[in-house]
C-alpha positions as CSV (number, residue, x, y, z in Angstrom):
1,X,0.0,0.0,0.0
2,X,1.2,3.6,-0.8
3,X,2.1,5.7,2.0
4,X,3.6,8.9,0.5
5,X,4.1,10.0,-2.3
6,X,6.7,13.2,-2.9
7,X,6.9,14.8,-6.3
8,X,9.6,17.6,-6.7
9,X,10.5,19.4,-10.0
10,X,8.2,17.3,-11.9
11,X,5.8,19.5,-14.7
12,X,4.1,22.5,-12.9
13,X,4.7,21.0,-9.4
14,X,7.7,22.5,-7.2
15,X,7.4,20.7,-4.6
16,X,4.5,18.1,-3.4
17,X,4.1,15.8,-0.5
18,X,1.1,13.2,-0.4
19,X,0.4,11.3,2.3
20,X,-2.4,8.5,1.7
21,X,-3.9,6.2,3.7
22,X,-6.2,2.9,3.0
23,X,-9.7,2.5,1.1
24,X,-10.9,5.2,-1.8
25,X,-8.6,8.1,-2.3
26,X,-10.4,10.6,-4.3
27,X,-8.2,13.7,-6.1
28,X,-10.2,16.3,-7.6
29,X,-10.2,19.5,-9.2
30,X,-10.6,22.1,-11.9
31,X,-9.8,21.0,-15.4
32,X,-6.1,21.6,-16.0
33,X,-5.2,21.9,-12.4
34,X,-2.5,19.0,-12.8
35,X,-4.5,16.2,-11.2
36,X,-3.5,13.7,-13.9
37,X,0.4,15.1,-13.4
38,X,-0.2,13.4,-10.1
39,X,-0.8,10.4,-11.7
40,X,2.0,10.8,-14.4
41,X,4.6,11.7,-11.6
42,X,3.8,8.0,-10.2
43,X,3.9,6.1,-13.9
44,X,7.5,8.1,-14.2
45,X,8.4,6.7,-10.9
46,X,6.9,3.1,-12.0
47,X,8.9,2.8,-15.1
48,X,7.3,4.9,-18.0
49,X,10.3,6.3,-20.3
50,X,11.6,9.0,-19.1
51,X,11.6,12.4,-20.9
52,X,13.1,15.7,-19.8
53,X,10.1,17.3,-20.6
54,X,8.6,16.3,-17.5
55,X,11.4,18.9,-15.7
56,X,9.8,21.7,-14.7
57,X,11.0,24.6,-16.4
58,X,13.7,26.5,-14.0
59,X,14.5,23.0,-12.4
60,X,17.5,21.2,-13.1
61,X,15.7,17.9,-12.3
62,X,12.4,16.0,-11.6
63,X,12.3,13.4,-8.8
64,X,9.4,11.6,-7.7
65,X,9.6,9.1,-4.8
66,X,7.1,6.6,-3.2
67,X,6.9,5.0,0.1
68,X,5.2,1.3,0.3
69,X,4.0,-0.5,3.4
70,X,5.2,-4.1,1.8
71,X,4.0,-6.4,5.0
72,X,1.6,-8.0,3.5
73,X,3.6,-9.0,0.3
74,X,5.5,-11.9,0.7
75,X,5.9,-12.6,-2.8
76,X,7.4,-8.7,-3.5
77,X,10.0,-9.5,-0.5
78,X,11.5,-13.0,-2.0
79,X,12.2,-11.0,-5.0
80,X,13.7,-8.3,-3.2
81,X,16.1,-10.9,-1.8
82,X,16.6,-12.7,-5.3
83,X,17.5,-8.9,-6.5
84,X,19.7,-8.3,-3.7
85,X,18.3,-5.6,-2.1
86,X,18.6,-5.4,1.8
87,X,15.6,-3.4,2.4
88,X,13.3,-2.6,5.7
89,X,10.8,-6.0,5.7
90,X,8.3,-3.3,6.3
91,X,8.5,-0.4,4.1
92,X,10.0,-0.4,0.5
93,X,11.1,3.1,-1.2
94,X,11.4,3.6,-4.7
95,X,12.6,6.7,-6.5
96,X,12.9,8.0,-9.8
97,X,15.2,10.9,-11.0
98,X,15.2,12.3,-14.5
99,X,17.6,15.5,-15.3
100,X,16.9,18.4,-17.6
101,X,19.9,17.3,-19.5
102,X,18.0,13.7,-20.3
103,X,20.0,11.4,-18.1
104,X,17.8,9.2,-15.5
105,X,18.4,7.2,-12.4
106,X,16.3,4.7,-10.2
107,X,16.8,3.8,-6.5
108,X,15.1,0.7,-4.5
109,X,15.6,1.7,-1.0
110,X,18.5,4.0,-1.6
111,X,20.5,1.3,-3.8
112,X,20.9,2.4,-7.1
113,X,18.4,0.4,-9.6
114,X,17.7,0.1,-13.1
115,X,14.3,1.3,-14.5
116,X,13.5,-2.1,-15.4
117,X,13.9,-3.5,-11.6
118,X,12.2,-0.4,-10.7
119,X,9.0,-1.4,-12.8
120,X,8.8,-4.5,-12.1
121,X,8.6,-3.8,-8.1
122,X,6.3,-1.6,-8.3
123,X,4.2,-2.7,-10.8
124,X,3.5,-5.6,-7.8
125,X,2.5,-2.8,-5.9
126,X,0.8,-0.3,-8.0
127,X,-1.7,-0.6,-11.4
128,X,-2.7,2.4,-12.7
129,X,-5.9,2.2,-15.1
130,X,-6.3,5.1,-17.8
131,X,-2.8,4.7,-19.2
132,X,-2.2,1.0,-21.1
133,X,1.8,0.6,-20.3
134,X,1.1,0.6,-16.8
135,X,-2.1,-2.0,-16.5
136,X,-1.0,-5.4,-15.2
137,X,-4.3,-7.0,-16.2
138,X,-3.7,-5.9,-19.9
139,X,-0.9,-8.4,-19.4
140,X,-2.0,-12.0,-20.7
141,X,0.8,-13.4,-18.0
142,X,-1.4,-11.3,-15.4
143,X,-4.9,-12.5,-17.0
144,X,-4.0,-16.3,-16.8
145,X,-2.8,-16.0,-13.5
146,X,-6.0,-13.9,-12.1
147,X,-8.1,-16.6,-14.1
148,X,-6.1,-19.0,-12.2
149,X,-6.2,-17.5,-9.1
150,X,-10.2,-16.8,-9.8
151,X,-11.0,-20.6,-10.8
152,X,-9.2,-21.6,-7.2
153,X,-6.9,-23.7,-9.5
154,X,-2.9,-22.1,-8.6
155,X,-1.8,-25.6,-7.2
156,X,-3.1,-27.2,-10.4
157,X,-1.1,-24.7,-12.4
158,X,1.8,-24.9,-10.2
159,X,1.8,-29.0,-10.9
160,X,1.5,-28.3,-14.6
161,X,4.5,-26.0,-14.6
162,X,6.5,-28.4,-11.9
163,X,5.4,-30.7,-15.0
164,X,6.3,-29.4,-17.8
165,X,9.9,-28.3,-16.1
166,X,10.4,-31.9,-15.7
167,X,9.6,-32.9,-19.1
168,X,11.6,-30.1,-20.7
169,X,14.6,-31.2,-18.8
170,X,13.8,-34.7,-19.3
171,X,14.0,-34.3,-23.4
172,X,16.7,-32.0,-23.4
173,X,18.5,-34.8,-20.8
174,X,17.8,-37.5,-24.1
175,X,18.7,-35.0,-26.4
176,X,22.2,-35.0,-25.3
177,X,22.0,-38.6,-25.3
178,X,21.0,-38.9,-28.4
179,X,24.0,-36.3,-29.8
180,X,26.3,-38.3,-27.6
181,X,24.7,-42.0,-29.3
182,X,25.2,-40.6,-32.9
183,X,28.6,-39.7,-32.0
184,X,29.7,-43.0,-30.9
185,X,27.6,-44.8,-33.7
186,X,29.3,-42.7,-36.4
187,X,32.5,-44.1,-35.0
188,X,31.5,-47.1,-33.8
189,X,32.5,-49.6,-37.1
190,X,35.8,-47.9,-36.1
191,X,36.0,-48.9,-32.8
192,X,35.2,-52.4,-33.6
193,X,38.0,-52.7,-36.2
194,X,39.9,-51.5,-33.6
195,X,38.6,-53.9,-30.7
196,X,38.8,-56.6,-32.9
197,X,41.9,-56.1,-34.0
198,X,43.6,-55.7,-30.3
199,X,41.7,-58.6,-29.2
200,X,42.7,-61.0,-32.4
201,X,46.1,-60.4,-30.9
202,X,45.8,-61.7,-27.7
203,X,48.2,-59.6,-26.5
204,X,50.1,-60.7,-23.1
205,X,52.3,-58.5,-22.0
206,X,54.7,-61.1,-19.7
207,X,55.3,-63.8,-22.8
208,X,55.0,-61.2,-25.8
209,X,57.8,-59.2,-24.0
210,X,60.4,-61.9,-24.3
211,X,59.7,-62.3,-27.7
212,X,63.0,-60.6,-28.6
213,X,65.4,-62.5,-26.8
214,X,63.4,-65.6,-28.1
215,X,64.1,-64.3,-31.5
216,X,67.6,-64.1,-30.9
217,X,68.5,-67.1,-29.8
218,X,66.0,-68.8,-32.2
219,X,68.5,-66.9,-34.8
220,X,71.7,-68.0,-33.0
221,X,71.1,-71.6,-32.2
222,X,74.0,-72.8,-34.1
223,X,76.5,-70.0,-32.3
224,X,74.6,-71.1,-29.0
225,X,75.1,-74.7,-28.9
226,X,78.9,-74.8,-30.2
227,X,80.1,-72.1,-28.0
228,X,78.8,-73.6,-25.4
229,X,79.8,-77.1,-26.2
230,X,83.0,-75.5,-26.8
231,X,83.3,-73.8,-23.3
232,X,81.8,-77.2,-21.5
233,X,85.0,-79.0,-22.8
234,X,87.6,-75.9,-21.6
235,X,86.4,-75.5,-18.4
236,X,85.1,-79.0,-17.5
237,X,84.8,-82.2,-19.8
238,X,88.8,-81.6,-21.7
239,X,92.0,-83.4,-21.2
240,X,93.5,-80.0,-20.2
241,X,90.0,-78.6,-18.6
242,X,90.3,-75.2,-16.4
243,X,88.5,-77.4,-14.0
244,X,91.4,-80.0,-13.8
245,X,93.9,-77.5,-14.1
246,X,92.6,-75.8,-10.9
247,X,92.3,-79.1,-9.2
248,X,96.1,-79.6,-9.7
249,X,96.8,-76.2,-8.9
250,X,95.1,-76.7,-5.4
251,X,97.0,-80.1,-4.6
252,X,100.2,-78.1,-5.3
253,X,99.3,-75.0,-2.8
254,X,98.1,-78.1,0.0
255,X,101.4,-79.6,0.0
256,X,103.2,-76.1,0.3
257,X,101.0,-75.0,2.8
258,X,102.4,-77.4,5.1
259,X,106.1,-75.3,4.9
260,X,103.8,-71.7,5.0
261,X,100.8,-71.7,6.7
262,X,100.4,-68.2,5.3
263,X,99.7,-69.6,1.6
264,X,96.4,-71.9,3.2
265,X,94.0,-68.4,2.7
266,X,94.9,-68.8,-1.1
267,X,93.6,-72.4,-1.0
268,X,89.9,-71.5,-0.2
269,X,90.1,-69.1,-3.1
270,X,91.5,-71.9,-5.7
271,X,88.3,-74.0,-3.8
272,X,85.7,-71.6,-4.7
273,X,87.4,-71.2,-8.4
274,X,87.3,-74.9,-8.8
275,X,83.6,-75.3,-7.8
276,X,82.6,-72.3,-10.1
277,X,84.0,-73.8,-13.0
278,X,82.9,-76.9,-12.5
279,X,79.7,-75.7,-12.4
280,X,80.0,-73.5,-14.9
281,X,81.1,-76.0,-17.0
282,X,78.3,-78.8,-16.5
283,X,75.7,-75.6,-17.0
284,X,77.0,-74.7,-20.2
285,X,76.9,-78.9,-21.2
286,X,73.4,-79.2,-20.4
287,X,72.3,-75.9,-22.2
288,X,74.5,-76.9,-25.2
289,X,72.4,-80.3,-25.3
290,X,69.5,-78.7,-24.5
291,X,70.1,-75.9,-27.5
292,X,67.5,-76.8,-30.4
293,X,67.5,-75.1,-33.7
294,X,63.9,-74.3,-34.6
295,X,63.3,-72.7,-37.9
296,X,59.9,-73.1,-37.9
297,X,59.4,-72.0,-34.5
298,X,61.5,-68.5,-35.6
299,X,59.5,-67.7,-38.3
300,X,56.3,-67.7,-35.5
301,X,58.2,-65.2,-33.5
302,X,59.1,-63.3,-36.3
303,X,55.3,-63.1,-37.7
304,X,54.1,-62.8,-33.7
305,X,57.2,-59.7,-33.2
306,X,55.6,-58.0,-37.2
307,X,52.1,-57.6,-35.8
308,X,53.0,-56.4,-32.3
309,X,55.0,-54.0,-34.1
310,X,52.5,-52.8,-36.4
311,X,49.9,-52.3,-33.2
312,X,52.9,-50.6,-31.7
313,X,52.9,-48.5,-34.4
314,X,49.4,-47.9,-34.4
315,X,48.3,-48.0,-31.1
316,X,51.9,-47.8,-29.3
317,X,54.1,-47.0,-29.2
318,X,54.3,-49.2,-25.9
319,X,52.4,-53.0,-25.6
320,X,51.0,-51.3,-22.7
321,X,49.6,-48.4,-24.9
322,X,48.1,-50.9,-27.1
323,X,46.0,-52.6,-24.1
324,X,45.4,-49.2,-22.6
325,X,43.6,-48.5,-26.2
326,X,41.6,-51.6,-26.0
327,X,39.8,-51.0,-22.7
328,X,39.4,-47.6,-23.9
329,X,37.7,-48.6,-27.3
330,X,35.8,-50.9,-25.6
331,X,34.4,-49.0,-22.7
332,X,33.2,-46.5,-25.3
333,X,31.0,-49.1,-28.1
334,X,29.7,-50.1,-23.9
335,X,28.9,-46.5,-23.6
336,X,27.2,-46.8,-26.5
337,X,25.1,-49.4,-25.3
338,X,24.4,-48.1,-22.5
339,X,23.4,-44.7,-23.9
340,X,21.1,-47.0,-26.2
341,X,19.5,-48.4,-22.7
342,X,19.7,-45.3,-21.2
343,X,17.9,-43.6,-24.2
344,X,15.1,-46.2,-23.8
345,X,14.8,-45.7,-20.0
346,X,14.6,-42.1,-20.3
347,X,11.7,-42.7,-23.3
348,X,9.6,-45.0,-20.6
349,X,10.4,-41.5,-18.3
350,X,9.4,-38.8,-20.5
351,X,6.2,-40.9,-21.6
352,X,4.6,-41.1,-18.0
353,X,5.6,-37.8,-17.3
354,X,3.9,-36.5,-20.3
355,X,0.9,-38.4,-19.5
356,X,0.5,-37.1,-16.2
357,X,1.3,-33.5,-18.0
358,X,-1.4,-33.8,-20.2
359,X,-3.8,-34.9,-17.5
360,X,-3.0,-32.1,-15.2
361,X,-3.0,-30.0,-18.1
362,X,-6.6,-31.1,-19.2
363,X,-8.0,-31.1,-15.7
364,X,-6.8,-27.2,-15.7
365,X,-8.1,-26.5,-19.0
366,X,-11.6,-27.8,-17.6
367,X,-11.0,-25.5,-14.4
368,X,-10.6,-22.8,-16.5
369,X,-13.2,-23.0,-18.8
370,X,-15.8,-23.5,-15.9
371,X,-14.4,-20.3,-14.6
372,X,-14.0,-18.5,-17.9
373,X,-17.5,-18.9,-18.3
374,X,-18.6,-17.4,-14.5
375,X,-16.0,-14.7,-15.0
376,X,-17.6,-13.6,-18.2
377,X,-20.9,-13.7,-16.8
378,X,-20.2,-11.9,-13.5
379,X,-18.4,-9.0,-15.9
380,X,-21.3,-9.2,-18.2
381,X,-23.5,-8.4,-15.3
382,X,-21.6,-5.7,-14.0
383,X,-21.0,-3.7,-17.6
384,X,-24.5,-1.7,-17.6
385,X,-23.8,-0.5,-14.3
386,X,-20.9,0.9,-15.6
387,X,-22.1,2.9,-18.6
388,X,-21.8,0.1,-21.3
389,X,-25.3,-2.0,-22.0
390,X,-24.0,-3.5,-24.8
391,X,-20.3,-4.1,-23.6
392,X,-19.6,-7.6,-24.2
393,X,-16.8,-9.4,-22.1
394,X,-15.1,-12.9,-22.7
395,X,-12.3,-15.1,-21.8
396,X,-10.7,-16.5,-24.8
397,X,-8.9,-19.6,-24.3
398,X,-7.1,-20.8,-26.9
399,X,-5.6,-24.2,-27.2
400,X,-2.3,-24.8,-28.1
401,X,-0.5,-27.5,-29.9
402,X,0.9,-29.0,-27.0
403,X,1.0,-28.4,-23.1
404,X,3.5,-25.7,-22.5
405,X,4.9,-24.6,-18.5
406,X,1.3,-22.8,-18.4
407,X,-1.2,-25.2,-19.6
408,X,-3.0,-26.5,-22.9
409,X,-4.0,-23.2,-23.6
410,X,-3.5,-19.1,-23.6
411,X,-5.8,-16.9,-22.1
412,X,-6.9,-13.5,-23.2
413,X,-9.7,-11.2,-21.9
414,X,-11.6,-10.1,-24.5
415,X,-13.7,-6.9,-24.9
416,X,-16.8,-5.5,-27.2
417,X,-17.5,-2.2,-25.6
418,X,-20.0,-1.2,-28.1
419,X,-23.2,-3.4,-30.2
420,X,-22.3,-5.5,-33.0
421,X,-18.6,-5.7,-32.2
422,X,-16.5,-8.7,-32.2
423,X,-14.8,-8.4,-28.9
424,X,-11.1,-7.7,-29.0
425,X,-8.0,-8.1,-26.5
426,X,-8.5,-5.9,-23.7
427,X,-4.5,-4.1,-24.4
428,X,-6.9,-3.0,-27.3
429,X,-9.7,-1.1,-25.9
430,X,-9.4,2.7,-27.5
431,X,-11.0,4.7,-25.3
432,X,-9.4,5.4,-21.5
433,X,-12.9,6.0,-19.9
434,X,-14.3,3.0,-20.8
435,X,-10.9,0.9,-20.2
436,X,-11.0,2.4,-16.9
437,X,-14.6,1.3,-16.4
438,X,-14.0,-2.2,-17.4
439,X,-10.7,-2.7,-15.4
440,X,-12.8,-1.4,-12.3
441,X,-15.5,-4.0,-13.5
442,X,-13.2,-6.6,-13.4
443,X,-11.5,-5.2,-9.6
444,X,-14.7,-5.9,-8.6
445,X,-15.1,-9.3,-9.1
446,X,-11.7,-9.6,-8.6
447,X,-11.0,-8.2,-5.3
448,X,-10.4,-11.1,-3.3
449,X,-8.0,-12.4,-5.9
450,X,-5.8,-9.8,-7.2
451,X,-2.4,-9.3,-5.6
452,X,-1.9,-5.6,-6.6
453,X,-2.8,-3.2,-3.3
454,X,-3.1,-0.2,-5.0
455,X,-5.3,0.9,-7.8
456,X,-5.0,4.3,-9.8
457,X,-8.5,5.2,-11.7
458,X,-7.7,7.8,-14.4
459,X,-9.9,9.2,-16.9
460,X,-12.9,6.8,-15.0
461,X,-15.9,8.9,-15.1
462,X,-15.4,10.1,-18.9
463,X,-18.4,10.5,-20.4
464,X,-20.9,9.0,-18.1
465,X,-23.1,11.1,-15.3
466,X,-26.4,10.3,-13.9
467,X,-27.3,6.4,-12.7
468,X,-24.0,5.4,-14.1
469,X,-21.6,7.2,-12.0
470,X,-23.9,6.2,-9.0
471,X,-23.2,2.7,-10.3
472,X,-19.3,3.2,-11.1
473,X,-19.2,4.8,-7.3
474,X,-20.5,1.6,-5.6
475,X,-18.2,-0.3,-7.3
476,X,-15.2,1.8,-6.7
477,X,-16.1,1.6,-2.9
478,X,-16.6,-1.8,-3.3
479,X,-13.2,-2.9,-4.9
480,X,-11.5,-0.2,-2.1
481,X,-12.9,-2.5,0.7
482,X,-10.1,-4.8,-0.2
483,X,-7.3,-2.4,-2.2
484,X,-6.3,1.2,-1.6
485,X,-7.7,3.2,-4.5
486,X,-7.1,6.0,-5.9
487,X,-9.2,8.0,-8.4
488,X,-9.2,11.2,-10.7
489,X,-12.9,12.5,-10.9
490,X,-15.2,15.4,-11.4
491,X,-18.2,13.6,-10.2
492,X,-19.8,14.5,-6.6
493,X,-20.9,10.5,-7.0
494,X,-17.3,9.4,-6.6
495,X,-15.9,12.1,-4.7
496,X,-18.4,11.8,-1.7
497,X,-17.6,8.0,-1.6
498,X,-14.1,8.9,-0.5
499,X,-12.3,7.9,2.6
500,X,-9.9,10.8,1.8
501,X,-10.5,13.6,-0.6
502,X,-7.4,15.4,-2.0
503,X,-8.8,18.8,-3.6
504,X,-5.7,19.6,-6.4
505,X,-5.2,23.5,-7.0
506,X,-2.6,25.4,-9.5
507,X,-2.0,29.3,-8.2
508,X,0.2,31.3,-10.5
């Protein structure tokens, strides 16, 4: 609810203070007193473009700034908190500024704003009739929600959009599935060349890595077994062996030892000499039997070393790299199959959830139409009270092609204010009197529903006198029982239905 409302610089007004209280606020005057500059001072400050024609002349600026009592608008103060603003949890000031220069600025309780933030806020607080920009119910966003709100149905819509957020996130979820399965598919003869290929090797990294020294003595078998025949017979099996030679050598250092004890310590050391040999020399006996010269078994080795070395090659450059690649190809053609079953649980998903969007979307449709049709009616009855027998008023609802995060269907308020008209969207209505007179038609069926606390009626009683503004009076009081109103009129039949009475006077 407005509070105060202070208006400096602004057309022919200097400087103006307004402090307002609840119910109907009536502001009257002489024609061309500046009564509606009151009202344009507060569509300036609610986000109308700002033009340094509104300076008044001798001013180097226009400011207009508003208080708001915001208790009661829980909605207003969880976006005051999604904006950022750290404001009083009471009271919300907004403030305008536009310079002679051109140049404007916005405030939401003293924190710099943009106009854009700045109409948004308080068009949750304020909806001025007589001027189109500034009507929320001209809105079709608005008008769906009132005919939600109206029909009792908010939770319904509410599922609906929970519903459609979930389908929309559930078909973008396969749509990236579906990018990611064509990906792998377009690759995936690839990777099964490649699988196939790794696997036909049977790669084993242990025996495959002593192919080489296989190869080599495969190559050498020849060399191998003479040599070492050759070295069995020096060191061990020979008439003149190392191994007997060393054996005579020892017997000869025994018998000296006995004249020098000192020469035993040498003894151990022809000992171990002996053994080795000997050993040595039987070792090198049995591997030259056991050498075998295997020409078909080297040209395996040699076909086994060409492939790894291609895979190398291809895949390598380590046998390591090549199984590395493997696992890799083959956890992505399993990725592929599990995208394909992923693809078909997220299908059995997005099928249920659709079905349950289009049942909550039908069982709002049918809210809605029940409602369209009382709404109508109740406006209908209301119209010749308000100056406008033949007005005709309807809720068009029109279906769309599928569900969307507000239901089967768009709504639109639709008007006729004059015989033998087809009705047309209310933004459309020409004249301001009668838009006036239907938006107040509407606030009063609409009372208990709408979320805006404060009403501006401009231009209201244009054209109508008599029984009419009796009627238009009732149901300005009417609609003020539940909203803070505030009207521009010439007509004793409003003005003594006033809770306050601002009389507006210029002096020069």
């Amino acid at each position: 609810m407005l509070l105060e409302l202070r208006i400096q610089g602004y057309a022919v007004i200097d400087d103006l203070s307004l402090q307002v209280g609840p119910g109907l606020n009536v502001l009257t005057g002489e024609t061309g007193a500046g009564k509606s500059i009151v009202v344009g001072a507060l569509s300036l400050l609610l986000g109308e473009r700002a033009s340094p024609d509104v300076v008044r002349t001798g001013a180097d600026r226009a400011v207009v700034e508003a208080v708001f009592d915001i208790t009661e608008c829980p909605a207003l103060q969880a976006r005051l908190d999604e904006l950022g603003y750290d404001v009083d949890p009471d009271l919300l000031i907004l403030k305008r500024e536009v310079h002679a220069e051109g140049r404007s600025r916005a405030w939401v309780g003293g924190s710099p704003a943009t106009a854009t933030v700045v109409w948004e806020l308080g068009s949750a607080l304020v909806d001025l009739h007589g001027q189109h920009e500034h009507q929320t119910l001209v809105r079709r966003d608005e008008q769906r929600q009132v005919l939600d709100a109206y029909a009792e149905a908010q939770e319904l819509a509410a599922s609906v959009g929970h519903l459609h957020e979930g389908v929309r996130e559930l078909e973008e979820e396969r749509e990236r599935q579906e990018v990611r399965r064509r990906e792998l598919e377009a690759q995936a003869d690839f990777l099964r060349f490649q699988l196939d290929e790794i696997d036909a090797a049977g790669i084993d990294a242990e025996a495959d890595g002593g192919l080489d020294g296989e190869a080599r003595r495969l190559e050498h078998a020849r060399e191998l077994a003479e040599t070492s025949a050759r070295l069995h017979e020096l060191l061990y099996e020979g008439d003149d062996s190392v191994a007997e030679g060393l054996a005579e050598a020892r017997e000869m250092l025994a018998r000296v030892a006995g004249f020098d004890p000192s020469l035993a310590e040498h003894g151990v050391s022809l000992e171990e000499a002996y053994h080795r040999v000997v050993e040595a020399g039987r070792a090198l006996g049995d591997y030259a039997s056991e050498v075998e010269q295997d020409p078909g078994r080297l040209e395996e080795v040699r076909r086994r070393q060409d492939l790894l070395f291609r895979l190398r090659r291809k895949y390598g450059p380590e046998l390591t790299d090549v199984m590395e690649t493997g696992e890799r190809v083959r956890a992505e053609l399993d990725e592929l199959r599990g995208t394909e079953h992923d693809i078909e649980h997220l299908e059995v998903r997005l099928a249920e959830l659709q079905r349950r969007l289009v049942e909550e979307a039908q069982r709002l449709t049918a809210a809605r139409t029940e409602a369209s049709a009382r709404l109508a009616g109740e406006v209908m009855d209301v119209l010749p009270e308000l100056g406008m027998p033949g007005g005709v008023f309807e809720v068009g609802l029109d279906a769309l092609p599928r569900p969307g995060p507000h239901g089967g269907e768009s709504v639109e308020f639709r008007v006729a204010v004059n015989p033998g008209f087809e009705p047309r969207p209310l933004a459309r209505v020409a004249s301001g009197g009668e838009l006036s007179r239907i938006m107040l038609a509407l606030k009063s069926i609409l009372a208990r529903v709408d979320r805006v606390p404060t009403l501006v009626f401009d231009e209201i009683d244009a054209g109508i006198g008599g029984v009419v503004a009796t009627g238009v009076a009732e149901k300005l009081a009417q609609v003020a029982r539940l909203h803070q109103v505030f009207v521009i009129t010439h007509l004793p039949q409003l003005a003594s239905r006033a809770r306050a009475h601002l009389r507006v006077e210029k002096v020069e």
